[in-house]
LUMMIGU-303161 format. One record per residue (C-alpha): chain; residue in one letter; y, z, x. Coordinates in steps of 0.1 Angstrom, whole numbers. Each point is the difference from the previous one (the first is absolute). Example, Ala and Ser with C-alpha at 12.3 -4.5 7.8 and 13.67 -1.06 7.14 Angstrom:
BEGIN
PT  kette  rest      Y      Z      X
PT      A     a    -45     78    123
PT      A     s     34     -7     14
***
This chain:
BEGIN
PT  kette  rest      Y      Z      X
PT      A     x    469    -82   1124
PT      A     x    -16    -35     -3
PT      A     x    -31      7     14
PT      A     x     -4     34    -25
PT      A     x     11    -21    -31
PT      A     x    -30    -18     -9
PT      A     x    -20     35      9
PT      A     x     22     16    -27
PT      A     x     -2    -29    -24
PT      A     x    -37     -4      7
PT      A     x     -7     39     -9
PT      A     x     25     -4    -33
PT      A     x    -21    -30    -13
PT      A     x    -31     19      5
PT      A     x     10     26    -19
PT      A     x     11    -13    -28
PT      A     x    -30    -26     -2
PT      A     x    -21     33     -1
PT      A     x     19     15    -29
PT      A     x      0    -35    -21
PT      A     x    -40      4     10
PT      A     x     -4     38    -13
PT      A     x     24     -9    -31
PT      A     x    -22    -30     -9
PT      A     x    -34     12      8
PT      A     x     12     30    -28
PT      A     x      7    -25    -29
PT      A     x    -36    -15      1
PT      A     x    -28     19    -21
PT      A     x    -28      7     10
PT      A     x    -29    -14    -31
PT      A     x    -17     38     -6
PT      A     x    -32    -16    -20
PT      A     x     10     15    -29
PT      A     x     16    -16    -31
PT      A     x     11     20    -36
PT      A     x      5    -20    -32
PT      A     x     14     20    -28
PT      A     x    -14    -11    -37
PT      A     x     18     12    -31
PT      A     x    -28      5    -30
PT      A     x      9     -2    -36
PT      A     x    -28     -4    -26
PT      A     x     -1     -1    -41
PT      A     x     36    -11     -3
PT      A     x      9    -12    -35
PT      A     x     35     12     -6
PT      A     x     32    -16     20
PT      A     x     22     18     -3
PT      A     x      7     41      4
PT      A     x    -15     25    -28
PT      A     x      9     37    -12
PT      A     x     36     -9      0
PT      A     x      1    -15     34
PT      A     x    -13     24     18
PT      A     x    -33    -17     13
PT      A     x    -16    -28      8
PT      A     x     16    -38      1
PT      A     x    -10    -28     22
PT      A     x     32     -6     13
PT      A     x     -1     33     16
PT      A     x    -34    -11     16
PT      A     x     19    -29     10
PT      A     x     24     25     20
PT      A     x    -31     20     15
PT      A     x    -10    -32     16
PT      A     x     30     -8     14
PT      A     x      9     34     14
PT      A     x    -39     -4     17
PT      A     x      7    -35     14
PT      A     x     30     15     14
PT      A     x    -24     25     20
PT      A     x    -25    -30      5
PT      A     x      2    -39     -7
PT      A     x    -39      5     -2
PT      A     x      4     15    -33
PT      A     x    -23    -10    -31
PT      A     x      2      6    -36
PT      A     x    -32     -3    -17
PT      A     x    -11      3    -41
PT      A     x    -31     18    -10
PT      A     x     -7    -24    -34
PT      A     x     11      5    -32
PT      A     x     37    -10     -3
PT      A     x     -2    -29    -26
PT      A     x    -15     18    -29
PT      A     x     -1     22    -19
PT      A     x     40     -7     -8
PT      A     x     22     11    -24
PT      A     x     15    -34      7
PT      A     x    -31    -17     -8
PT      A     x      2     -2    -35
PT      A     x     34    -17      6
PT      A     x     13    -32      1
PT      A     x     30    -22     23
PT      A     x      8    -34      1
PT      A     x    -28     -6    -34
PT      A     x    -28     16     23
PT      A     x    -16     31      5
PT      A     x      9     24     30
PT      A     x    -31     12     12
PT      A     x      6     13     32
PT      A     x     28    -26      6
PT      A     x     27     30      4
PT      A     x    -27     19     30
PT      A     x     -3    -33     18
PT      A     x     38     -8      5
PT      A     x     10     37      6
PT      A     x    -29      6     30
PT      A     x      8    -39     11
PT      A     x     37     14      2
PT      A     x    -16     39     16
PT      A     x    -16    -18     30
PT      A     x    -31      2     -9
PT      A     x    -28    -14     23
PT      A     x    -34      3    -14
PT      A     x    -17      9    -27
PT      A     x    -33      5    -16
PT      A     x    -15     -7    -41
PT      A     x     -4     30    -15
PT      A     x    -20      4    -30
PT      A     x     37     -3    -24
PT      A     x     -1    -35     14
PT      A     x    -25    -20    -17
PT      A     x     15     18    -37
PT      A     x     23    -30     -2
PT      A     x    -11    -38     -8
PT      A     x    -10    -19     30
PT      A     x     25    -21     -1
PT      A     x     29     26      2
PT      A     x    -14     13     26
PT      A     x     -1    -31     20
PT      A     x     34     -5     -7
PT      A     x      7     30     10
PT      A     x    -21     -4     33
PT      A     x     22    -30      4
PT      A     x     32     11     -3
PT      A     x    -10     32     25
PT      A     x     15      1     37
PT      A     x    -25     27     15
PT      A     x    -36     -6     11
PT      A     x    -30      7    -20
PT      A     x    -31     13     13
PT      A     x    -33     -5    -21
PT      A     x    -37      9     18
PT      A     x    -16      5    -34
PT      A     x     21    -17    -22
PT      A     x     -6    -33    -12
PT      A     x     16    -29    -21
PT      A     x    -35     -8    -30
PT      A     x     10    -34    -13
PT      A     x    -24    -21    -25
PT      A     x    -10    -21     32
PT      A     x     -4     29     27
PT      A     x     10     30     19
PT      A     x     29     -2     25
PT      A     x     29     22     17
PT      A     x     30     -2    -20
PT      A     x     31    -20     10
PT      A     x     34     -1      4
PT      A     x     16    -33    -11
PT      A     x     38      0     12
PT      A     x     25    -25     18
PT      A     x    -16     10     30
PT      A     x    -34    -15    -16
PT      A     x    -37     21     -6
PT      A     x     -7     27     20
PT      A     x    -34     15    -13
PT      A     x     -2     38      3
PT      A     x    -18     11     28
PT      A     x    -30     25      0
PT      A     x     17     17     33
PT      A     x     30     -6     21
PT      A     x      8      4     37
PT      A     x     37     12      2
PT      A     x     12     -5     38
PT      A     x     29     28     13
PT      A     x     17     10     29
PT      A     x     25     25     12
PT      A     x     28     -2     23
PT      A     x    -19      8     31
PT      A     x    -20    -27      0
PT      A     x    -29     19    -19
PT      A     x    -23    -27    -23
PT      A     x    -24      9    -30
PT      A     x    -24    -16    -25
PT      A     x     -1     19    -34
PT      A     x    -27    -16    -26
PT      A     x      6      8    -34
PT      A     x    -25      6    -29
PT      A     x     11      2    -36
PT      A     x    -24     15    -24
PT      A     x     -8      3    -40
PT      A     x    -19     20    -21
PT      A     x    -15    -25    -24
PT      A     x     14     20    -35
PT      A     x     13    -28    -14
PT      A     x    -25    -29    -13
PT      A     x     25    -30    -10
PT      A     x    -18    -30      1
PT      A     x     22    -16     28
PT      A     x     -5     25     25
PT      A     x    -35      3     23
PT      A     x    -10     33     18
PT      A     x    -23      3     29
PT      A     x    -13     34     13
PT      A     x     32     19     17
PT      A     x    -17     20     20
PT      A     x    -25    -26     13
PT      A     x     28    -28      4
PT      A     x     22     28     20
PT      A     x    -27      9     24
PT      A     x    -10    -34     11
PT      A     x     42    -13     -2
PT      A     x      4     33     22
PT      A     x    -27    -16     26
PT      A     x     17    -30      3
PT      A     x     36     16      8
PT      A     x     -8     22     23
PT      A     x    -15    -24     24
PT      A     x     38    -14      2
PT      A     x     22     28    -11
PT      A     x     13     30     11
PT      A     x     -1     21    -32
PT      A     x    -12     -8    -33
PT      A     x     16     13    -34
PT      A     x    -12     -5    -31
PT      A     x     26      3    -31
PT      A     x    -22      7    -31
PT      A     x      4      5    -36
PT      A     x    -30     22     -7
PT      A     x    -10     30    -14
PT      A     x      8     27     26
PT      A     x    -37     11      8
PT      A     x     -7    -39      4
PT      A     x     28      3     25
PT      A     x    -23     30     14
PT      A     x    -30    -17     -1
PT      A     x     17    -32     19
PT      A     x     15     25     29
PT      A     x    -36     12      8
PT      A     x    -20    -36     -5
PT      A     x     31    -11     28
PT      A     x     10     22     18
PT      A     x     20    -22     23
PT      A     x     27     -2    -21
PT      A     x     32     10     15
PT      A     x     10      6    -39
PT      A     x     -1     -3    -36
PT      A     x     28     -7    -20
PT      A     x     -6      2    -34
PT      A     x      6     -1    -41
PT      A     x    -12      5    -36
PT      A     x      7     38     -6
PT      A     x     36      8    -10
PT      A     x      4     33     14
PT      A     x     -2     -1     40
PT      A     x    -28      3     19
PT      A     x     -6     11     37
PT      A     x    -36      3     20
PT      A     x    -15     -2     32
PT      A     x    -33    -11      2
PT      A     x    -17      2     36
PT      A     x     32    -15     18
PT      A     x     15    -18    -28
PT      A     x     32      7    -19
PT      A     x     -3    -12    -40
PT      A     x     38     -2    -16
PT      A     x      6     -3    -35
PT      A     x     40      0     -9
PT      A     x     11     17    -37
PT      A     x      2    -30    -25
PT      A     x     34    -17     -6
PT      A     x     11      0     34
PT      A     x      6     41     -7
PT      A     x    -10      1     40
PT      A     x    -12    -20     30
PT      A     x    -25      4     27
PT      A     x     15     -4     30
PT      A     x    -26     -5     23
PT      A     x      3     -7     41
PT      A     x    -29    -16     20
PT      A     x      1      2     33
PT      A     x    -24    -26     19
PT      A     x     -8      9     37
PT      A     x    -15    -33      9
PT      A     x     -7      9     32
PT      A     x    -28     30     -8
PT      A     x     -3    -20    -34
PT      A     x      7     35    -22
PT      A     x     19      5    -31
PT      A     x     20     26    -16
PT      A     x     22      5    -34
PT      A     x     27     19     -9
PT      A     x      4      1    -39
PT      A     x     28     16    -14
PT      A     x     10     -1    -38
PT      A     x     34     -7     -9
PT      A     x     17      7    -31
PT      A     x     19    -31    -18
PT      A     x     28     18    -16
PT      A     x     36      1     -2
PT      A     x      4      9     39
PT      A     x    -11    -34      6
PT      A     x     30    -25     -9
PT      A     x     -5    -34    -20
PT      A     x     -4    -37     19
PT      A     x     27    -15    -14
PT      A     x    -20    -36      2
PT      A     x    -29     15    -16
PT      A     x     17     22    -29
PT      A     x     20    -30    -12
PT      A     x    -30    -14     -2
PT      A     x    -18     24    -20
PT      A     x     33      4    -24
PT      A     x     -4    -33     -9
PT      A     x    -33      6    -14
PT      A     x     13     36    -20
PT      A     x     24    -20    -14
PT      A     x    -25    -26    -10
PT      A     x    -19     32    -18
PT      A     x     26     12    -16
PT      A     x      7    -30    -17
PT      A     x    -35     -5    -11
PT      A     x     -5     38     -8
PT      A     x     34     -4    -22
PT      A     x    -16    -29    -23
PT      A     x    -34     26     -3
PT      A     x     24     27    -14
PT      A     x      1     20     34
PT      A     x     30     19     15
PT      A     x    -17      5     31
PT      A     x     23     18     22
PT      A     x      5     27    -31
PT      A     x    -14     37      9
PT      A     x    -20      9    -28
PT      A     x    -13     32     19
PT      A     x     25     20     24
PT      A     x    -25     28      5
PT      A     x    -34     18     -1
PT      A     x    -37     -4     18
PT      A     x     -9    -25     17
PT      A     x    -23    -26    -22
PT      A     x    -30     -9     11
PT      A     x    -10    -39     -2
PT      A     x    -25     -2     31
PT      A     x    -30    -16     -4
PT      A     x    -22     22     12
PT      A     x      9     26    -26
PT      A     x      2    -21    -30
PT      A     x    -26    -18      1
PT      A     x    -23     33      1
PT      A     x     19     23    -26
PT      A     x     37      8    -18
PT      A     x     30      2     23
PT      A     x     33      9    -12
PT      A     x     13    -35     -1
PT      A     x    -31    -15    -24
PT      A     x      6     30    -22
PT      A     x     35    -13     -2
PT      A     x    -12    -32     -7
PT      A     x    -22      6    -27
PT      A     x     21     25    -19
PT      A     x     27    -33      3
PT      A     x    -23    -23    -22
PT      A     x     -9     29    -24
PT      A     x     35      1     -9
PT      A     x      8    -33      1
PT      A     x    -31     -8    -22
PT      A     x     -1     35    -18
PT      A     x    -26    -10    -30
PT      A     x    -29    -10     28
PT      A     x    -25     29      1
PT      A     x    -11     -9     35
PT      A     x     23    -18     33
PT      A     x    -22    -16     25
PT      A     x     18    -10     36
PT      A     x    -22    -15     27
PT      A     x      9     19     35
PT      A     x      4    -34     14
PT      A     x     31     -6    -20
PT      A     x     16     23     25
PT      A     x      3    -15     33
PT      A     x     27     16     18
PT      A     x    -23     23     25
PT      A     x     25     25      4
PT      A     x     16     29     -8
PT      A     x     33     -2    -18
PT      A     x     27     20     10
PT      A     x     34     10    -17
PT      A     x     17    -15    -13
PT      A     x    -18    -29    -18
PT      A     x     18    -30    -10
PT      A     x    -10    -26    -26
PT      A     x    -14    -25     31
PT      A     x    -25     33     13
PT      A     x    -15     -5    -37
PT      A     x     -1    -39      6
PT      A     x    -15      2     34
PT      A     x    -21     26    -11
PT      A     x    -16    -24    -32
PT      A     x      9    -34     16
PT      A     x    -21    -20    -23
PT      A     x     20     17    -29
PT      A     x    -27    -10    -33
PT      A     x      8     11    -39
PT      A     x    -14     27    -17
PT      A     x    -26    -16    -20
PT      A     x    -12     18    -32
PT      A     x    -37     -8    -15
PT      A     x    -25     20    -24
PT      A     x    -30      2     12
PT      A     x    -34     19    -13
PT      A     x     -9     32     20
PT      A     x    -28    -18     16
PT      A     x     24    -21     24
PT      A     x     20     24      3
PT      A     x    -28     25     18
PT      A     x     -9    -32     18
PT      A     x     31     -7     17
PT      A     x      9     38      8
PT      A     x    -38      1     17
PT      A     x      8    -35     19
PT      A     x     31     15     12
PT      A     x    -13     32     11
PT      A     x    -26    -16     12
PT      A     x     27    -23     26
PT      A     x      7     29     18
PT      A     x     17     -8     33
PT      A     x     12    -39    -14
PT      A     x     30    -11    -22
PT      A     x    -22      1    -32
PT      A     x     -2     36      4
PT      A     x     23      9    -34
PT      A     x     25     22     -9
PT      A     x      2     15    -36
PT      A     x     16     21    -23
PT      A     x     -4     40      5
PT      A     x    -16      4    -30
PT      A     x    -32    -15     13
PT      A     x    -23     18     14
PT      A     x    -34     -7     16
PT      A     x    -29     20      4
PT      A     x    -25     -3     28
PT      A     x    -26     23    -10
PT      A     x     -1    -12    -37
PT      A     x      8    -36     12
PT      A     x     24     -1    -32
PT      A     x     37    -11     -5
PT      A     x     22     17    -20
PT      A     x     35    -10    -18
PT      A     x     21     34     -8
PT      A     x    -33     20      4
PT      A     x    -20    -19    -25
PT      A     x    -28    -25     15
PT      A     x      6    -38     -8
PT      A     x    -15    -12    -20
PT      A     x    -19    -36      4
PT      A     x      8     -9    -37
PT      A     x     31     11     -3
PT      A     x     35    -25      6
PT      A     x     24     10     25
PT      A     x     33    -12     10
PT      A     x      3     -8     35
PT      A     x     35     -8     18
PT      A     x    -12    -11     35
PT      A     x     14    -21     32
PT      A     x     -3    -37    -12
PT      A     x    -18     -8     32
PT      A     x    -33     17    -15
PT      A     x     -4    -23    -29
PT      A     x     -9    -26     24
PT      A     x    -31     10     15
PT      A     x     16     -3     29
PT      A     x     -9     38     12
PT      A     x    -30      8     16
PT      A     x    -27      7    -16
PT      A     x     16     -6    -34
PT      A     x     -3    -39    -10
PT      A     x    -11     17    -35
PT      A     x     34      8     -4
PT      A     x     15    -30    -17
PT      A     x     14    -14    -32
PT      A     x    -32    -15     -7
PT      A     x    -19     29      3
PT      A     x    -10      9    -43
PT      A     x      5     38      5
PT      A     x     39     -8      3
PT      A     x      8      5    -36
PT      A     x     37    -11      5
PT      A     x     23    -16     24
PT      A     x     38     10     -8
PT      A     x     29    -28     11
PT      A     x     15      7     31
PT      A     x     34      5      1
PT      A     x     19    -21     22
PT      A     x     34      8      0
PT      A     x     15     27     29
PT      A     x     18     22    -34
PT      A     x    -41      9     -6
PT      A     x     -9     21     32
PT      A     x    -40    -12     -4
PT      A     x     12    -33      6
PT      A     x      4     12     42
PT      A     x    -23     36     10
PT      A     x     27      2     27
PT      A     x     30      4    -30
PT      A     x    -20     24    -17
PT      A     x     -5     24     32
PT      A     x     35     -9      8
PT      A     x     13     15    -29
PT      A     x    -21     27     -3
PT      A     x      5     14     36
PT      A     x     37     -3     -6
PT      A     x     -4     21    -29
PT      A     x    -16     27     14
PT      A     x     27      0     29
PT      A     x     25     11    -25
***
């Protein structure tokens, strides 16, 4: 028995030596080569909170999308396609003695997770220094290729000052990932903007040039290359075939989704307001250095619960509105409208012709200024983008007109008054395109324009209710139109009080619409 004991012991330890070897040799992973980041796209976001009741939208629902995707992976990315800080209905605003301006997008997307970001055109509509404060006060990363800081002195990157000290933006960034095999990536970033907006503290170089030779320089170190742009869709086209390395383009600046593939590139557009996200899924094989996306298009709506960090965050700032729209003579969560079509405020539609909405708009300031024998809106008045659905609440008319303006009322000789209707037909495709009462009429074989089927006539005095904005010579194409110009006969007060609905164009729809839903 003594001479068999160390035999038997000998054999036991053997085994189980082998079976801790088999059990720990099955815990380790073997690196595959390939990695997957997930990046969540949302684009053209100027509202915070959910819209049509609820029922869409709301960046602390984003906020919940990203979570539920770090969940599936840590590298998990949420990226903005420009144009989040204006236009605002907040923007007209004021906390603490200053103007919002974005303030309200910066802390909610801060609060969201957001990681990087691009300028869109909406940007550079604020003054510069708003925007660097709210630069400042952001948490993300911006990306700017194109996009420059014009100061008296020079032209430089823009920066963000913080605690942390100046970090200038960066024309591309290298983002380094790795999964939980083992698997390590290089993704270089290029953010993109269509030069639409000519402030005079922003500088533009060539996008498509600047892309092409930023796209050179990454991919000698990187293992895919994205560019998120805020460009015109066929730029976005155009950019796909001048690189066609590009493992994808995530992009911005239309409102109502768009989805391509050009040669082997996947362009993503989300619905304005957060109404969806791209979810998109890159999957880097570094070994055969190959790329490939899966996009998939996810709805924000009530399925998708609130982040309770980032919706406290965004009630603060309702409840900073609803103070402020209370002293402008709002009751913003009121439904003024519990049914009907759809109204129709995108920009593509009313900036060429009528839409259901301007008619609404116009017959508003007829009634509200019902001795004018003409109302003149400009289409850029309306900056909502979007189709309203029921039911509409005082704040859809608010967000809808955020830069609100009185109803100004002038007489002016028929002259100016065929000037201005040529100028704004004439701005076809821009804000200064103009909206105006159904009894005008315009004929483009006769070249004539006509007040209740009569021709105007260039003598003759007409009164004129029309969006106070115009009288500035703000508009395009119509610095004639000002109260200096001697064909305005007559410039009537302007009433000031919220009892007089010309005092606010946004009271005056309000009531209207609300009449009509009776």
């Amino acid at each position: 028995m003594k001479t068999r004991f160390p035999f038997y012991a000998s054999l036991i330890a053997f085994v189980l030596y082998s079976c801790k070897t088999v059990n720990t040799s099955s815990t380790v992973v073997k690196d595959d080569g390939k990695i997957t980041v997930t990046f969540v796209q949302i684009n053209d976001v100027y509202e915070i909170a959910p819209m049509q009741g609820g029922k869409v939208g709301g960046v602390a629902r984003v906020a919940t999308l990203k979570k539920q995707e770090l969940a599936k992976n840590p590298n998990t990315i949420m990226v903005m396609g420009g144009d989040f800080l204006s236009p605002s209905v907040y923007n007209s605003l004021k906390h603490e003695g200053k103007r919002i301006r974005g303030k309200q997008m910066v802390e909610s997307l801060n609060a969201a997770g957001l990681d990087l970001a691009v300028f869109g055109n909406h940007e550079f509509d604020i003054k510069e220094d708003e925007l660097q404060d709210r630069i400042n006060e952001s948490t993300f990363k911006w990306i700017a290729s194109n996009t420059f800081h014009q100061t008296k002195s020079s032209v430089a990157p823009f920066v963000k000052t913080n605690s942390s000290g100046k970090e200038a933006f960066p024309e591309t960034y290298i983002m380094d990932v790795q999964d939980k095999d083992g698997t390590k990536a290089k993704i270089g970033f290029i953010g993109l903007t269509l030069p639409f907006n000519k402030a005079d503290y922003v500088s533009y170089t060539d996008e498509l040039e600047v892309a092409e030779k930023l796209y050179n320089q990454l991919k000698l170190s990187c293992d895919a290359v994205v560019a998120i742009t805020h460009l015109a869709v066929e730029q976005d086209s155009v950019l796909a075939r001048r690189v066609p390395g590009l493992a994808l383009i995530m992009g911005g600046h239309e409102h109502d989704m768009q989805f391509k593939k050009v040669g082997d590139i996947y362009i993503t557009k989300a619905h304005a307001n957060a109404k969806s996200a791209y979810v998109n899924y890159l999957t880097i094989d570094v070994k055969n250095k190959t790329t490939s996306v899966v996009p998939e298009l996810r709805m924000i709506d009530a399925e998708i619960t609130e982040d309770p960090a980032t919706a406290l965050v965004v009630k603060k700032w309702m409840d900073i509105g609803e103070k402020n729209y209370e002293a402008l003579g709002f009751n913003a969560q009121r439904v003024i409208r519990e049914g009907g079509e759809p109204l129709d405020g995108r920009e593509e539609m009313i900036r060429s012709g009528k839409t259901n909405l301007t008619r609404i708009a116009v017959a508003a300031m007829e009634k509200a200024a019902p001795t004018a024998d003409v109302v003149l809106l400009n289409s850029g008045s309306i900056r909502v983008d979007d189709i309203l659905q029921m039911p509409i609440t005082e704040y859809d008319i608010i967000r809808t007109l955020p830069y609100g303006g009185s109803i100004m009322e002038v007489d002016m000789k028929g002259s100016l008054l065929i000037k201005t209707l040529e100028a704004g037909r004439n701005n076809v495709g821009s804000g200064g395109f103009l909206q105006y009462s159904s009894a005008v009429n315009y004929n483009p074989e006769t070249k004539v324009w006509s007040l209740k089927n009569s021709p105007i006539i260039p003598t003759k005095s007409y009164h004129v209710a029309l969006a106070d904005f115009l009288m500035t010579g703000g508009e395009a194409n119509m610095s004639f139109l000002n109260k200096d110009n001697p064909d305005i006969i007559k410039i009537y007060p302007t009433p000031t009080s919220s009892a007089d609905l010309r005092s606010d164009s946004r009271l005056a729809i309000i009531k209207y619409m609300a009449e009509l839903g009776k």
